[in-house]
N, C-alpha and C positions, 0 to 999 in steps of 0.2 A: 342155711348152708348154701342154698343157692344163688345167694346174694354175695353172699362170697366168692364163691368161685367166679360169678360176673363180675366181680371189681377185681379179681386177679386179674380175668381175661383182657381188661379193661386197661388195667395198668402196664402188664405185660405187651399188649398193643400199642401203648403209648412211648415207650422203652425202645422198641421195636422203633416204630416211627421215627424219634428224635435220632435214633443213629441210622437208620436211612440218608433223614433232613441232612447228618454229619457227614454222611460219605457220600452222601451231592456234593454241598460244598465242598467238599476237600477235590473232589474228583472236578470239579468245574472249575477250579482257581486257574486263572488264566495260565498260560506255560510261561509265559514270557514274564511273570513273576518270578518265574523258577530260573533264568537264567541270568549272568550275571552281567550287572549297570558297565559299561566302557565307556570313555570317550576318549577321542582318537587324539595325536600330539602334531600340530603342525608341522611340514616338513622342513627341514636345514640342509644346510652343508650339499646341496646338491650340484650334482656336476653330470657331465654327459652321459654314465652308467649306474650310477649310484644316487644315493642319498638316506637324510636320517628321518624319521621318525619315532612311534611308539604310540603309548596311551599312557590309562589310569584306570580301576579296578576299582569302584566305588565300593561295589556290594557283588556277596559271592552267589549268591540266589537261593542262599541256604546249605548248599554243598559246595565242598571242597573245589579252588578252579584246577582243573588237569593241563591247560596248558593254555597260552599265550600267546602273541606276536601284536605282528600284521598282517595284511593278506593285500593283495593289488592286481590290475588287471586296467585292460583299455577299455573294457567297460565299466559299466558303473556300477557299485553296489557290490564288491567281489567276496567273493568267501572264500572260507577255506579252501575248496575246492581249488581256486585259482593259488595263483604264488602265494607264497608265505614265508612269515620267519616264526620260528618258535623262540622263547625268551622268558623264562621259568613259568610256574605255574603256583603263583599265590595272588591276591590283591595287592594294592598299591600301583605305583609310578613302573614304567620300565621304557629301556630306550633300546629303539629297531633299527638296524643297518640292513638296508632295501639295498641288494647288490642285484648284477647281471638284467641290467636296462637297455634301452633302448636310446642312442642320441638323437634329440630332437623330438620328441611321443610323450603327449599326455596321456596320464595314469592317473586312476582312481586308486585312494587306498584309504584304508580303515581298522580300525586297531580290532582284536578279537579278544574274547576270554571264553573257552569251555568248562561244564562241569558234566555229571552223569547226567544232565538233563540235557543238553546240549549246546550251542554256541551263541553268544550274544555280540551283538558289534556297535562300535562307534560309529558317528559320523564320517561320511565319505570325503575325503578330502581332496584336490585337486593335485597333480605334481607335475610340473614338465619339465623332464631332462633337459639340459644343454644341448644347443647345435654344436656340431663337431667343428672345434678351432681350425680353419683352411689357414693355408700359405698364404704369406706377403712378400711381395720384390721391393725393394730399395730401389733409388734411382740411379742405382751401377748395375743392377740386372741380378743381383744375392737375393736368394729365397733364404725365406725365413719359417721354420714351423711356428706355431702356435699351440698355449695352451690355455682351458679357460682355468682360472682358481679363484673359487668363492663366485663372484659379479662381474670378477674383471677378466680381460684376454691378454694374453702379453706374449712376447717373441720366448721361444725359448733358448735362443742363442745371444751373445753378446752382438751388437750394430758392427757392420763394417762398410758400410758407404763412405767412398770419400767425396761424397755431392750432398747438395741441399737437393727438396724435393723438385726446385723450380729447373735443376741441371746440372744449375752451377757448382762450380768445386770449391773443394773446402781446401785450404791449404794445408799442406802436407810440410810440415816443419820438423826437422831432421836437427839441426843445428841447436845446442843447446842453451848459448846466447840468443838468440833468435826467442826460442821457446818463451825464455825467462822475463820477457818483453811484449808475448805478443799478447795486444789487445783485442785481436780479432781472433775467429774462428778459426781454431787449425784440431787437426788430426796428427797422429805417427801411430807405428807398429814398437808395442813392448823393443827396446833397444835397437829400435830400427830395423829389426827383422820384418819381412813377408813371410816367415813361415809360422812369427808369433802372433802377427793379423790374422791370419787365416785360419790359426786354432782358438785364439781366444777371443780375437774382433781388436777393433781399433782404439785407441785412446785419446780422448776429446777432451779441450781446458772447456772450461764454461760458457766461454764466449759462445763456441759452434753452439752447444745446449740450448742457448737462447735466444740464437737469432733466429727473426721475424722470416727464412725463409727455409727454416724445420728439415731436422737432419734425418725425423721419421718418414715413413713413406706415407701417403696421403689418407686419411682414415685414422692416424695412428698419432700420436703425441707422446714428449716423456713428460715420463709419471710427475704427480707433485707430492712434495713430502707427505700431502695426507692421503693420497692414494697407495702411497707405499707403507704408509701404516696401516690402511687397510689390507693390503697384503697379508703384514705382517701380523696381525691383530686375528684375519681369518686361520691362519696354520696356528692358531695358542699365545704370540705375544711374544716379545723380543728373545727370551730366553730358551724357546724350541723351533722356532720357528727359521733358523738358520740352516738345522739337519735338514728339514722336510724341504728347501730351495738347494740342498749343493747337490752336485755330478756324485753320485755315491762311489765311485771305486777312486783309483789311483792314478789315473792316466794322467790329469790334469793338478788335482791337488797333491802336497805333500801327504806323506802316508801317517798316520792318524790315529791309537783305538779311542779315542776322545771326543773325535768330530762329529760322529753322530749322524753323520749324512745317508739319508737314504731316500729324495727326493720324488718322496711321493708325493711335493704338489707337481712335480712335472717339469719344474721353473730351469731344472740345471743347470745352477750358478756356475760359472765357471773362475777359477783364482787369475784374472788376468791381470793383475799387480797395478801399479801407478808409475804417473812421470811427476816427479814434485816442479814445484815452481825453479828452480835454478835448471831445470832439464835433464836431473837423474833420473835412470830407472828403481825401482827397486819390488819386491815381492812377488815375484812373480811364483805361484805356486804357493803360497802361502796366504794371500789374501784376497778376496774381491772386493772393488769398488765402484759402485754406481752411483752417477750424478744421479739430482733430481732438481727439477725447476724450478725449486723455491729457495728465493734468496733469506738470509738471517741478515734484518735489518737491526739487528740490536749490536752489531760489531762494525767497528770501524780501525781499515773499511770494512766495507758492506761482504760478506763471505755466504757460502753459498752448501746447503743442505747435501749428503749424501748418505747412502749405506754402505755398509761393509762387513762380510763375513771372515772367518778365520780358518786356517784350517784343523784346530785342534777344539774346537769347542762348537756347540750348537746353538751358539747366538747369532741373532740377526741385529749388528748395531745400528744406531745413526749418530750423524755426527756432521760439523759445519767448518769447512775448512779455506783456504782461499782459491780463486778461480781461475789460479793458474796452474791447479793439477791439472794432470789428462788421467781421466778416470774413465771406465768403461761405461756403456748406454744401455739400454734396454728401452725398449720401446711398448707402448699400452694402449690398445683399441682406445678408441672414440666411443664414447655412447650411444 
């Protein structure tokens, strides 16, 4: 009998024991097992306030995630604590819009995921806003604002210089024999108004575009076809990308519920029509035209790249036509 009750005691102690040994381990397992795998999504689309982000949710750490983003700060390593965006709360992929920045400030930022155990984070990632786009003069004394979209910085008004950068003058050709002839650089105002220069900017044949003594102001060059498909490429690609460049109200375009313009890249196209090669005006308020520096060497003769928006639809076209439109300019930082 008493042998017995010492191998109860015996076994009973050993029972005891193993669930001790069980509720160390459980209790010792690192926390950070408990919380859940992230890693952070490189940043995009970033501009002077804003930019994009996110992550990815490997693993939930055993519980449910409660919530999401990212989190960013000037310093390194930010948490919760510091800014953030919430952005559901499950595993997988998700993408973060980092609004109300700073221009010109790098930011650390890192994606998060919480559960009841608390917060796990990605790697820290580097971001730095945009410097704020300043003003440029022309060499007739016109200030120009600027805005940056995507990599590049561009005027946001149409060009109205009627000088090259070195002083000298572009010729102003008025005469629509004259136009229909000239092989040199000239300028006019939409139907030879000053009041349609002054709201829409000036209209250039190809010639001024391309000569060797540049009708941008110094720092600045027009675009060439493949910088304007970059543009066009950064706001979504020819077919939306027309809305997010025009003036969104009425002032200047025909009125519209089609157009779609709401010029959040900043660019406000303006409709400042064309002069075709015999020296008509025509579209004014209906369409934009902008040369670009690249010639289309596959037509003869040789004709020469531009864009153009509409006012009833939210396309950004292109298209190559001859060089003796006068199409409007726009002008594009230097690198």
């Amino acid at each position: 009998m008493m042998i017995m009750k010492k191998n109860m005691k015996s076994c009973v102690y050993s029972i005891m024991m193993v669930c001790l040994i069980l509720s160390f381990t459980s209790c010792s397992k690192d926390k950070s097992e408990l919380l859940p795998v992230v890693t952070t999504t490189i940043a995009s689309e970033i501009t002077e306030n804003s930019a994009r982000s996110g992550g990815s949710i490997t693993a939930d750490g055993g519980t449910p995630v409660t919530a999401r983003g990212v989190c960013w700060s000037i310093t390194q390593n930010p948490t919760i604590a510091n800014s953030k965006t919430t952005d559901g709360s499950d595993t997988g992929s998700f993408t973060s819009s980092i609004t109300g920045l700073t221009a010109g400030t790098l930011y650390y930022v890192r994606a998060y995921a919480s559960n009841s155990t608390g917060t796990g984070y990605g790697t820290s990632i580097r971001l730095t806003t945009l410097a704020v786009a300043g003003p440029v003069t022309d060499a007739d004394g016109n200030v120009y604002q600027t805005v940056n979209i995507g990599t590049q910085t561009w005027m946001t008004t149409n060009l109205k210089t009627t000088k090259y950068r070195t002083g000298e003058s572009i010729s102003n050709v008025t005469d629509a024999t004259l136009w229909s002839t000239a092989v040199f650089g000239a300028w006019c105002d939409y139907n030879n108004d000053p009041v349609n220069g002054s709201a829409y900017g000036k209209l250039y044949n190809w010639s001024a575009v391309n000569d060797s003594r540049n009708i941008c102001p110094v720092g600045w060059h027009i675009a060439t076809q493949a910088e304007w498909t970059t543009l066009v490429t950064y706001l979504g690609g020819e077919s939306v990308a027309g809305g997010k460049l025009k003036e969104p109200d009425f002032t200047h375009w025909k009125n519209s519920t089609t157009g779609g313009a709401t010029n959040e890249s900043g660019f406000t196209a303006l409709p400042g029509g064309e002069r075709d090669p015999t020296g008509s005006f025509g579209s004014l308020g209906d369409n934009g035209y902008w040369w670009s520096s690249t010639e289309n060497t596959t037509t003869t003769p040789i004709t020469a790249w531009h864009w153009y928006m509409n006012y009833d639809t939210t396309n950004a076209h292109k298209d190559y036509d001859s060089k003796g439109f006068g199409r409007s300019v726009r002008c594009l930082k230097n690198n």
